[in-house]
C-alpha positions as CSV (number, residue, x, y, z in Angstrom):
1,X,22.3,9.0,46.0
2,X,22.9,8.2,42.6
3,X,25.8,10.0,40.7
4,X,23.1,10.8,37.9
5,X,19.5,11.1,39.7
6,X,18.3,8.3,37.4
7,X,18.2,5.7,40.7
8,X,19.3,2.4,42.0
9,X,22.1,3.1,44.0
10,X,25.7,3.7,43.6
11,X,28.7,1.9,44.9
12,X,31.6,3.2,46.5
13,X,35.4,2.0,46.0
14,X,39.0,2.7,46.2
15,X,40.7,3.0,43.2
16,X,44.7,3.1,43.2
17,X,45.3,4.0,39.3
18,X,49.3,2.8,39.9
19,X,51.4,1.0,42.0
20,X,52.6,4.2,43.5
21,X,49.5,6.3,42.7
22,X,47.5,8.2,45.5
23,X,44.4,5.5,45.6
24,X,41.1,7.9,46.0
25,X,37.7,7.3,46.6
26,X,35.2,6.6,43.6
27,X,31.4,6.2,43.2
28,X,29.8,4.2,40.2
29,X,26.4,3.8,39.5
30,X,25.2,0.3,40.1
31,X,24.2,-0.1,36.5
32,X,27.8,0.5,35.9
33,X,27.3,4.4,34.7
34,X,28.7,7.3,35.4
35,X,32.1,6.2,37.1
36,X,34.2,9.3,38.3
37,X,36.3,10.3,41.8
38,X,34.3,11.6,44.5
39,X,36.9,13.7,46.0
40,X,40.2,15.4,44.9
41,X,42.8,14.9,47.7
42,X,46.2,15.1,48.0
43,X,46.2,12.4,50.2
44,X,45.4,8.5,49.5
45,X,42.3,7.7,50.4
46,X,40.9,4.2,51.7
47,X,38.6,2.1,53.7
48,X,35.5,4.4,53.7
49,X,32.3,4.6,55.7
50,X,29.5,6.5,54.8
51,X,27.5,8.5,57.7
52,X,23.9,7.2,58.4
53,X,22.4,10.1,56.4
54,X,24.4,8.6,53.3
55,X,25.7,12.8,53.1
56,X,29.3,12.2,54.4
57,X,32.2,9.6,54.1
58,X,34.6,9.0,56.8
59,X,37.8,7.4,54.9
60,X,41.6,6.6,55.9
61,X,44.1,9.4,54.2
62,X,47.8,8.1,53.7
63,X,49.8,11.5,55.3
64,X,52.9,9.6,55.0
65,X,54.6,6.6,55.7
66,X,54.3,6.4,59.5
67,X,50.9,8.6,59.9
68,X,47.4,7.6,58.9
69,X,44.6,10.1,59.9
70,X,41.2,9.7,59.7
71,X,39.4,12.5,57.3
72,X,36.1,13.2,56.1
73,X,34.3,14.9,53.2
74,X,30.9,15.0,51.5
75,X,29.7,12.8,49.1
76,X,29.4,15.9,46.5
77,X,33.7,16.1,47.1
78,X,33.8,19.3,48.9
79,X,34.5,19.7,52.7
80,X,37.4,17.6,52.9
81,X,38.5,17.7,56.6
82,X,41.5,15.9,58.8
83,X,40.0,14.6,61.6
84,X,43.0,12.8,63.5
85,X,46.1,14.6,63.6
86,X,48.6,12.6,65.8
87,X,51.6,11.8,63.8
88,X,53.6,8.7,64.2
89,X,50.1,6.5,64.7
90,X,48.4,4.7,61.8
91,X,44.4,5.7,62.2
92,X,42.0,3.1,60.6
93,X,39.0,1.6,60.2
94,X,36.6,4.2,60.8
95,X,32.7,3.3,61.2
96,X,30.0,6.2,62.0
97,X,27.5,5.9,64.4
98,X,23.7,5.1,64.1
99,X,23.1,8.8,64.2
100,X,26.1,10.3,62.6
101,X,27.3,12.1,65.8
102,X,30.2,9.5,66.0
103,X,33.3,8.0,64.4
104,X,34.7,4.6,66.3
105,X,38.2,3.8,64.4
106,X,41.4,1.8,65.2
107,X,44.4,3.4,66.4
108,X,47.7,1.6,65.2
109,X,50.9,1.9,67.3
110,X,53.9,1.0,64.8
111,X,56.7,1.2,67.4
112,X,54.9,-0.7,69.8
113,X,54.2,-4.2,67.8
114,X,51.5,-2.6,65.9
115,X,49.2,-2.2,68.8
116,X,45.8,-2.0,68.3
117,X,43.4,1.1,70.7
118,X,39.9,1.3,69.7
119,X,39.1,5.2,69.7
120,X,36.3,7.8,69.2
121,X,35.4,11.0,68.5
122,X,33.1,13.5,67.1
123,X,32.0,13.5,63.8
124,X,33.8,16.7,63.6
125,X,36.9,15.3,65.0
126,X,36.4,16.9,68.3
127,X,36.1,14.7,71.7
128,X,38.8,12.2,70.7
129,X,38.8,10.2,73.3
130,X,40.4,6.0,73.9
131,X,37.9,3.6,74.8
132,X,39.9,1.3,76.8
133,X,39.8,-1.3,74.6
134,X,42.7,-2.8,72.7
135,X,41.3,-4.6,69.4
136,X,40.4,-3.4,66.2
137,X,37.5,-3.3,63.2
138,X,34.9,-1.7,65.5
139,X,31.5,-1.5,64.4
140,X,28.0,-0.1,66.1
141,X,25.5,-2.0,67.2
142,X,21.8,-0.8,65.5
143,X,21.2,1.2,68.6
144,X,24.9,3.1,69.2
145,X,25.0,2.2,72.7
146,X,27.6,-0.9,72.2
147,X,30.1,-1.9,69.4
148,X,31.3,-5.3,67.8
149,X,35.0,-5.6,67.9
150,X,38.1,-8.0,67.4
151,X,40.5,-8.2,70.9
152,X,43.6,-9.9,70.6
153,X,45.7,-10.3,73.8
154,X,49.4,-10.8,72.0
155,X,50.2,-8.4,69.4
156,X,53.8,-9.9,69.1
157,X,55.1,-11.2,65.7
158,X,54.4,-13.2,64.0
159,X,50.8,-12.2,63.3
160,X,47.5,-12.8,65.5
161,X,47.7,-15.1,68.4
162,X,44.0,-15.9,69.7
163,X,41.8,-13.0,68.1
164,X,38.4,-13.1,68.9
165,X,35.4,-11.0,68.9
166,X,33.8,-9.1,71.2
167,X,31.2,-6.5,72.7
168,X,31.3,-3.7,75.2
169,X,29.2,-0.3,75.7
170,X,31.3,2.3,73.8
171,X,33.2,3.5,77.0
172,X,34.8,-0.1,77.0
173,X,32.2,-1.4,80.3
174,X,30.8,-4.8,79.9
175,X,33.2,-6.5,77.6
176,X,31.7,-9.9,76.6
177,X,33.5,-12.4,74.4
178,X,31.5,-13.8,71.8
179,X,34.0,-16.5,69.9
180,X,36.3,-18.3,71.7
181,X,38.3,-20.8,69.2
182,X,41.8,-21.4,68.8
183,X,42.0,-20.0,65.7
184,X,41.6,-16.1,64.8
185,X,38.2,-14.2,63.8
186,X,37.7,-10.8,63.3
């Protein structure tokens, strides 16, 4: 949808204006026209998806220090909604599924060496519910019936230890490896 009707596309970023500035979403024309903030929140805004129908973006708001949530709001800037609400987890990464009934998203565990969970819910932020699978950067396979993930088996300091990717049905069945080095993908 361009941010002027005249066509070809726009692009979607983050844009932090300051070192301690709230960074918010932005849309620019691909011609690089019409730049402006797609959404006035009073939370920082980053790492955003857009739903399938191109209508929606799923995005990471900053609450505070020690809880990220995931919201959502339409790509006009109204309807901005907080979908997670637990405090004291950093919520991440979200992804929408094929049909836009679904958000996959990491969820972060600071006081328990930053843990990864893979969760989902509802687009509407209903059905939360933990896969079973500790990893992170989840995406949806072209049909929603598996996703595409990165599992690490130490989350210890310092850093990754032997992440790798992997697949599984949503619900966490049929995990399959797909690398298997000694370094770290994802």
């Amino acid at each position: 949808i361009p941010l002027d009707g005249r066509g070809g596309g726009v692009i979607v970023y983050c844009y932090q204006p300051t070192q301690n500035g709230l960074p918010q979403i932005y849309g620019i024309n691909a011609d690089g026209s019409g730049n402006q903030q797609l959404v006035n929140a009073t939370v920082g805004l980053n790492h955003h998806d857009f739903s399938p129908d191109g209508q929606r973006l799923a995005a990471v708001g900053y609450v505070n220090q020690s809880t990220w949530s995931i919201f959502s709001f339409n790509f006009n800037g109204t309807g901005l909604t907080r979908l997670t609400t637990t405090n004291d987890v950093l919520d991440s990464e979200p992804s929408w599924s094929p049909d836009g009934a679904q958000i996959v998203f990491t969820r972060i565990y600071p006081g328990q060496d930053y843990k990864n969970e893979i969760w989902t819910m509802n687009a509407d932020g209903s059905g939360l519910q933990y896969t079973g699978i500790e990893g992170f950067g989840a995406e949806w396979s072209p049909d929603g019936t598996e996703i595409l993930y990165t599992n690490v088996s130490d989350w210890g300091a310092p850093g990754l230890k032997g992440a790798d990717i992997w697949t599984s049905h949503i619900d966490g069945t049929n995990a399959q490896q797909v690398t298997d080095t000694p370094g770290d993908e994802w």
